[in-house]
C-alpha positions in Angstrom: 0.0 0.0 0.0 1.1 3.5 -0.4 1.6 5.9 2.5 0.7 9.7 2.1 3.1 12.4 3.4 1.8 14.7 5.7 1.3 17.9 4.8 3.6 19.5 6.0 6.0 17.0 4.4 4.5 16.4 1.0 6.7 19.4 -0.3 9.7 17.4 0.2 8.6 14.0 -1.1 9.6 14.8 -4.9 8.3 11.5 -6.1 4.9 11.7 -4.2 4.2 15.5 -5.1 5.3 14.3 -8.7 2.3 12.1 -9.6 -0.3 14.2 -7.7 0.8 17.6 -9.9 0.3 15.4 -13.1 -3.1 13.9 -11.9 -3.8 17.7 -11.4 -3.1 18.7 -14.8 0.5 20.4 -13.6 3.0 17.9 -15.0 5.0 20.2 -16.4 5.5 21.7 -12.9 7.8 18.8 -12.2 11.5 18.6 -13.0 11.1 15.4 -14.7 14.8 15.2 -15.7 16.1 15.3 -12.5 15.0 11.8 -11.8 17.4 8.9 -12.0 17.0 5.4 -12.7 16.5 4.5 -9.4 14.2 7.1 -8.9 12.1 6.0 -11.6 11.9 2.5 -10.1 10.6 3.7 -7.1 8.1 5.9 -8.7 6.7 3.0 -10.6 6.4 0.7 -7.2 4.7 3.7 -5.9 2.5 4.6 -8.4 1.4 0.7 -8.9 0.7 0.7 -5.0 -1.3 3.6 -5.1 -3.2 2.3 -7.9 -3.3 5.2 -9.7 -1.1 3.7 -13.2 -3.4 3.8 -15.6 -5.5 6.9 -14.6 -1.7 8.7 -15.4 -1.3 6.9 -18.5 -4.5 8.7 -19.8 -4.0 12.1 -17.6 -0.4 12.4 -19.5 -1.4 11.0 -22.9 -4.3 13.3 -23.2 -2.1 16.6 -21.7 1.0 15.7 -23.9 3.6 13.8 -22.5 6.2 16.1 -20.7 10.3 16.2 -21.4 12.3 13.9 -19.1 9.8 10.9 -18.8 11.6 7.4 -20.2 10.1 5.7 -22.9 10.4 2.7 -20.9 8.3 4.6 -18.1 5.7 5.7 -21.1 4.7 1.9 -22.1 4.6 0.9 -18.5 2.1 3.0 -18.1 0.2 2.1 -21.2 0.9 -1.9 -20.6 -1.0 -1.1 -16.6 -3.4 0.4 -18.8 -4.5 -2.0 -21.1 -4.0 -5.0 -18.6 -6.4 -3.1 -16.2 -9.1 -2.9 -19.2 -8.7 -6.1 -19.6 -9.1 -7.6 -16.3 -12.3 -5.2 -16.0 -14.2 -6.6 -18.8 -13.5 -10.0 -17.3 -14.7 -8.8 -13.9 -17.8 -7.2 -15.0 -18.9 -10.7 -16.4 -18.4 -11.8 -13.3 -20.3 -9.2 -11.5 -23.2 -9.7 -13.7 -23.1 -14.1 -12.8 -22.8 -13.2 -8.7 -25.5 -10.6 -9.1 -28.0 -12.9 -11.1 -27.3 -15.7 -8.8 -28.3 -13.2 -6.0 -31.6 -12.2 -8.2 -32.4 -15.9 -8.7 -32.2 -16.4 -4.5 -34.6 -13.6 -4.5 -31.4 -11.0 -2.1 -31.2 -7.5 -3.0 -27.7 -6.2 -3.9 -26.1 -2.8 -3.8 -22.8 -2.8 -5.6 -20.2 -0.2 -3.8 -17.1 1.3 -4.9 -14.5 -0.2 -7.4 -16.7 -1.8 -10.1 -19.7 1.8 -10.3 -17.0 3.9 -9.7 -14.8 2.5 -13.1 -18.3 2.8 -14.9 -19.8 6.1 -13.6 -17.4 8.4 -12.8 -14.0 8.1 -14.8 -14.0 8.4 -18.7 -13.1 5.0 -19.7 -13.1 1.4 -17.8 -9.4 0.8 -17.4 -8.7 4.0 -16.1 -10.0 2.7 -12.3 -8.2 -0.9 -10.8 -11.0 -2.7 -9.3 -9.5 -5.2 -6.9 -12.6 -6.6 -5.3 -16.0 -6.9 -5.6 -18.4 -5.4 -2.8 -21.3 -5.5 -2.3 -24.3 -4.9 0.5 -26.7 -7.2 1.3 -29.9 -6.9 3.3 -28.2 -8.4 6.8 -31.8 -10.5 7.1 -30.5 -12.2 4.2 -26.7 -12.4 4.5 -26.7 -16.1 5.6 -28.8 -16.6 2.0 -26.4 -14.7 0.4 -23.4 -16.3 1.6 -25.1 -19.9 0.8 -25.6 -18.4 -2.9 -22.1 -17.7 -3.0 -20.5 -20.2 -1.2 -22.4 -23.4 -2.7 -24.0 -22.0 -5.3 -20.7 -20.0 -7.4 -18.7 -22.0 -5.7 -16.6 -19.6 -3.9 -14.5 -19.8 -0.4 -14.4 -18.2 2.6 -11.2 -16.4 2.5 -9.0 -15.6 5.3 -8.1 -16.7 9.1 -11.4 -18.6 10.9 -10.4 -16.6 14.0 -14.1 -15.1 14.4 -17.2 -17.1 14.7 -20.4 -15.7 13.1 -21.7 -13.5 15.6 -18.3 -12.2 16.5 -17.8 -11.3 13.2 -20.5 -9.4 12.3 -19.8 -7.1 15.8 -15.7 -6.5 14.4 -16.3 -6.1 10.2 -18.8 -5.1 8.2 -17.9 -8.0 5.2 -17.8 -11.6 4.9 -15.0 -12.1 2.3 -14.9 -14.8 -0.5 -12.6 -16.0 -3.0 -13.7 -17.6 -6.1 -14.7 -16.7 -10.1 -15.5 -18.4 -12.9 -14.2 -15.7 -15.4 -11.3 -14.9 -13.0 -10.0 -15.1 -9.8 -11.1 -12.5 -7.6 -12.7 -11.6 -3.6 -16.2 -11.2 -3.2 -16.7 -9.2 0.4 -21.0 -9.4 1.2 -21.6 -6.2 3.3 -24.6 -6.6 5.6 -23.2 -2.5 7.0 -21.3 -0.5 5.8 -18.4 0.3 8.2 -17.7 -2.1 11.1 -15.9 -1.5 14.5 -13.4 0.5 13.1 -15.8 3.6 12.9 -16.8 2.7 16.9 -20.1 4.4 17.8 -20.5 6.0 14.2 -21.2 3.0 12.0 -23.8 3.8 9.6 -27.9 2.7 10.0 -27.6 0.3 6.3 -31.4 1.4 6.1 -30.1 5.1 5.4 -28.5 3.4 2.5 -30.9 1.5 1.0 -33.3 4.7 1.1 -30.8 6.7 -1.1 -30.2 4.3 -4.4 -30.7 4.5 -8.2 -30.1 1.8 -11.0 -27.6 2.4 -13.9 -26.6 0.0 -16.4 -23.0 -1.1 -16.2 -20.9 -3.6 -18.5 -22.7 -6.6 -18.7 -25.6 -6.0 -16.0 -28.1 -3.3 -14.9 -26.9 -2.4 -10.8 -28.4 -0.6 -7.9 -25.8 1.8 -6.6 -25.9 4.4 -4.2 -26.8 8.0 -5.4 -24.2 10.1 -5.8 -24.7 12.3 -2.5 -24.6 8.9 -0.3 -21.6 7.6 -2.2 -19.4 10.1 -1.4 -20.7 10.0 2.3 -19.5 6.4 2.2 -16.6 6.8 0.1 -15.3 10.0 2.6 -16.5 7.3 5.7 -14.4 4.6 4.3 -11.2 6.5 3.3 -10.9 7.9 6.6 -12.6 5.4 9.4 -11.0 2.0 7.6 -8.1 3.1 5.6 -6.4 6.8 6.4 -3.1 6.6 7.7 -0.4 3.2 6.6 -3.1 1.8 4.4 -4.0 4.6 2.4 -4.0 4.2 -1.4 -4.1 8.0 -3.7 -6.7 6.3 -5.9 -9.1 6.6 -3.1 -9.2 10.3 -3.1 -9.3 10.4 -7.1 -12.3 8.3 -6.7 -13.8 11.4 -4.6 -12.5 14.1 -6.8 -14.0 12.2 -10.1 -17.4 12.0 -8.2 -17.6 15.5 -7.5 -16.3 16.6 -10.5 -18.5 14.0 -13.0 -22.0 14.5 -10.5 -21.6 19.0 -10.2 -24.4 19.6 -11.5 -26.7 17.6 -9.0 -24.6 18.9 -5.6 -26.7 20.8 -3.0 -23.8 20.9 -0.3 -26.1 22.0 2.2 -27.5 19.0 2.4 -24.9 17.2 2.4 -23.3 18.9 5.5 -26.5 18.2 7.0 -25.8 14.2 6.6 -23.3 14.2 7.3 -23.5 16.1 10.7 -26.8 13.5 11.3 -25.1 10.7 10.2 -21.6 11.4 13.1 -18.9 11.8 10.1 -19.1 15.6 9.7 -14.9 15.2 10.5 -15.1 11.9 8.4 -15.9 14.1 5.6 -14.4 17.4 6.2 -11.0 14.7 6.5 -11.4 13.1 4.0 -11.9 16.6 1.4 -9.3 17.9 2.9 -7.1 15.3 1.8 -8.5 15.1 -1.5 -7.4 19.4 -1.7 -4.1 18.9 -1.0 -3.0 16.5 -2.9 -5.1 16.4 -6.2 -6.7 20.2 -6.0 -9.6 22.0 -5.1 -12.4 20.3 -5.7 -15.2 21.9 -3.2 -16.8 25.3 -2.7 -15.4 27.5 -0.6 -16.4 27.8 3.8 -17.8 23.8 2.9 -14.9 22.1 5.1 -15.3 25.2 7.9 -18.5 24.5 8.3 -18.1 20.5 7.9 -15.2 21.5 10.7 -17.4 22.8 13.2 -20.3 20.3 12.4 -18.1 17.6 13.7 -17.9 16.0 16.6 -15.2 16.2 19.1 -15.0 12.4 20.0 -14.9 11.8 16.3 -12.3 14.3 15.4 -9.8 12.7 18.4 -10.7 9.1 16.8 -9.5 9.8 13.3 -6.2 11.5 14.3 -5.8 8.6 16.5 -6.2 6.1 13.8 -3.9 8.2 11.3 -1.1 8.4 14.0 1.9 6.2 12.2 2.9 4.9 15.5 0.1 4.2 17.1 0.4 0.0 17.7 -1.6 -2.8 17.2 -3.0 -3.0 20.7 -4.0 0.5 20.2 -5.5 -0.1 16.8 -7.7 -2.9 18.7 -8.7 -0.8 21.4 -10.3 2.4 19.1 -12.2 -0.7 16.9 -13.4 -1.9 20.5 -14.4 1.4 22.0 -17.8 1.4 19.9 -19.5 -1.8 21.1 -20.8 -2.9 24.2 -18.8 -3.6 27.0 -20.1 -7.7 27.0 -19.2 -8.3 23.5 -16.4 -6.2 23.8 -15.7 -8.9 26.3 -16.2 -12.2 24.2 -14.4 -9.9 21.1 -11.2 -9.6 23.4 -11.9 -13.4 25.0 -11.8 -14.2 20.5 -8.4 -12.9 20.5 -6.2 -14.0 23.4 -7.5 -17.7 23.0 -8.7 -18.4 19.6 -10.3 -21.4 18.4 -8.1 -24.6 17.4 -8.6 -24.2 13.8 -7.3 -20.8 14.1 -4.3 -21.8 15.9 -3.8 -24.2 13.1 -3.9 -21.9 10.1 -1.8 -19.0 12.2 0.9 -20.5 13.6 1.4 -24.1 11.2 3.6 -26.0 13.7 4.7 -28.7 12.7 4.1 -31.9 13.9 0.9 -30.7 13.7 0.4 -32.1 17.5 2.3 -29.3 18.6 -0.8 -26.4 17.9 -1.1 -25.8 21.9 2.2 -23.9 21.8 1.0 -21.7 19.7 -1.1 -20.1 22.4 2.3 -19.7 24.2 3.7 -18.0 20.8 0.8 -15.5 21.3 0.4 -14.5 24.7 4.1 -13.7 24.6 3.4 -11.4 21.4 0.7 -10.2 23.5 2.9 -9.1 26.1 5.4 -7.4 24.2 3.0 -5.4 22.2 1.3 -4.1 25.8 4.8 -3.5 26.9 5.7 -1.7 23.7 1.8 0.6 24.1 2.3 1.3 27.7 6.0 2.9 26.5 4.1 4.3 24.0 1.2 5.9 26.2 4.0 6.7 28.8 6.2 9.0 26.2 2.6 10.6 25.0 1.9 12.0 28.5 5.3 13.1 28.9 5.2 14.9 26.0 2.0 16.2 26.7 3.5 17.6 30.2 6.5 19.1 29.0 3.9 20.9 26.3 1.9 22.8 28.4 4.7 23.3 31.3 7.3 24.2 29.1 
């Protein structure tokens, strides 16, 4: 994944401020020359990991492409490109069989991100990577849903068994999949939209389901959000699950080619207003502001004021939390915890100090395979260590936080 600069430091990343002044339209801002081979490798790795390859191939093409940028670089582009198209096409047939196989079952679906986004909002397909496919389910009917997928396409659950059902469903918003008959991809069935990582501000679904319209897409006719609730979800998403080491630039591009593709049907106003009912007034002031300064303005002016002091406090102190680079994982835990129930936050904590056997078995593979116990050993020592490492961590904060204001 790519990491964004802060800020303040995005001036001195050359390579970072390099792509986002081209997806602006500024390439020739950028002392292209000065780059050296090894520079330009990096570049590449970066701009691949921030998914955002092909969506420069066409920003520079169309512009003119500027002095100093290797031919070699050039048909990179264009090969990430053309591959992307590619694998689209394929994954829109795909969409279209996992959505009829939903219709057939009688289960509503809302497709999110990636695969409307490609469609909707950029100019062409392949200009948008689309690595998944997500979509929301009515949670009444996710156990349907996951049978349609599961037996019916013939997918499989994919990743650790650490969480049973109902634990699940208090810690993520997704049940992920992998499978495909056209090619291999994840299916993630939503039943909400945000899980514990958003604590106490995960979304009512039903909010969701109110604001939708159909469009036809490669290969099938979809229910999507409308354009006001997709960027609530997008801005949501960006900055609740992602902001921060996971961050990828194509995320914001997403929000800048919404708002740019869907002007003329903006009313801000209400938009502030729900997002101030909705708890992500910072989630989206964030989230904009991000998407300003690094690709451009791209919203009116005294919006993100007013989105500012629509927010909540608690929320505010919750997303620079989770964007704090050194915050650790016990840390991470504890902000996804802080939103549920103290009994399930219980059991949740319970799920992760002693897992279930078959968990132990796929974690920690020890071999003879007699040997699993130790692997709880293996983990409560981690355990340790990473408290020992937070409450260093906590204890340097409050230090600093001392010497501060009694300087």
């Amino acid at each position: 994944m790519g990491r964004h600069p802060s800020l303040a430091s995005l001036e001195h990343d050359v390579i970072y401020s390099s792509y986002c002044l081209a997806l602006q339209g500024e390439a020739s801002a950028v002392d292209w020359a000065a780059f050296a081979p090894v520079d330009w490798e990096t570049w590449k790795k970066r701009v691949q990991a921030e998914g955002v390859a092909p969506l420069l191939y066409h920003t520079l093409t169309r512009a003119g492409w500027p002095e100093g940028v290797p031919a070699d670089v050039q048909a990179w582009l264009q090969a990430a490109f053309y591959t992307n198209t590619s694998r689209n096409l394929l994954l829109y047939k795909e969409l279209a069989r996992v959505l009829a196989a939903l219709e057939t079952a009688e289960i509503p679906a809302l497709v999110l991100k990636g695969p409307v986004l490609a469609a909707t909002v950029y100019e062409h397909i392949g200009l948008r990577p689309i690595t998944d496919l997500d979509l929301l389910v009515p949670e009444a009917q996710l156990a349907a849903a996951i049978e349609t997928t599961v037996r019916g396409l013939r997918y499989s659950p994919y990743g650790g068994p650490q969480w049973t059902a109902g634990v699940l469903q208090l810690l993520s918003p997704e049940a992920n999949f992998f499978g495909g008959e056209h090619l291999p991809l994840r299916v993630e069935l939503h039943w909400t939209l945000l899980g514990a990582e958003a604590g106490r501000y995960r979304p009512p679904a039903v909010w969701f389901w109110e604001h939708t319209e159909t469009v036809a897409l490669p290969e099938a006719r979809v229910t999507l959000l409308q354009p006001a609730a997709h960027i609530l979800y997008l801005a949501a998403h960006y900055v609740f699950r992602h902001r921060g080491a996971q961050e990828r630039l194509i995320w914001l591009c997403d929000l800048r080619q919404l708002i740019e593709c869907q002007s003329e049907r903006w009313d801000w106003d209400e938009l502030a207003r729900n997002a101030q009912a909705l708890g992500w007034s910072a989630a989206v002031q964030v989230a904009l502001q991000d998407t300003q300064d690094r690709l451009g303005k791209v919203v009116p002016g005294g919006l993100l004021e007013r989105l500012a002091r629509d927010a909540d406090p608690q929320a505010a102190r919750l997303i620079a939390r989770r964007a704090d680079p050194h915050q650790t994982r016990t840390m991470r835990l504890w902000d996804r915890l802080s939103g549920i129930p103290w009994w399930p936050r219980l059991r949740l904590l319970a799920a992760a100090l002693v897992p279930n056997p078959e968990f132990m078995h796929y974690r920690y593979r020890l071999r003879p395979a007699w040997l699993w116990p130790l692997g709880y050993a293996i983990r409560w020592l981690d355990v340790l260590r990473e408290a020992m490492v937070t409450l260093r961590r906590v204890g340097m904060d409050r230090i600093g936080n001392i010497a501060f204001h009694n300087p």
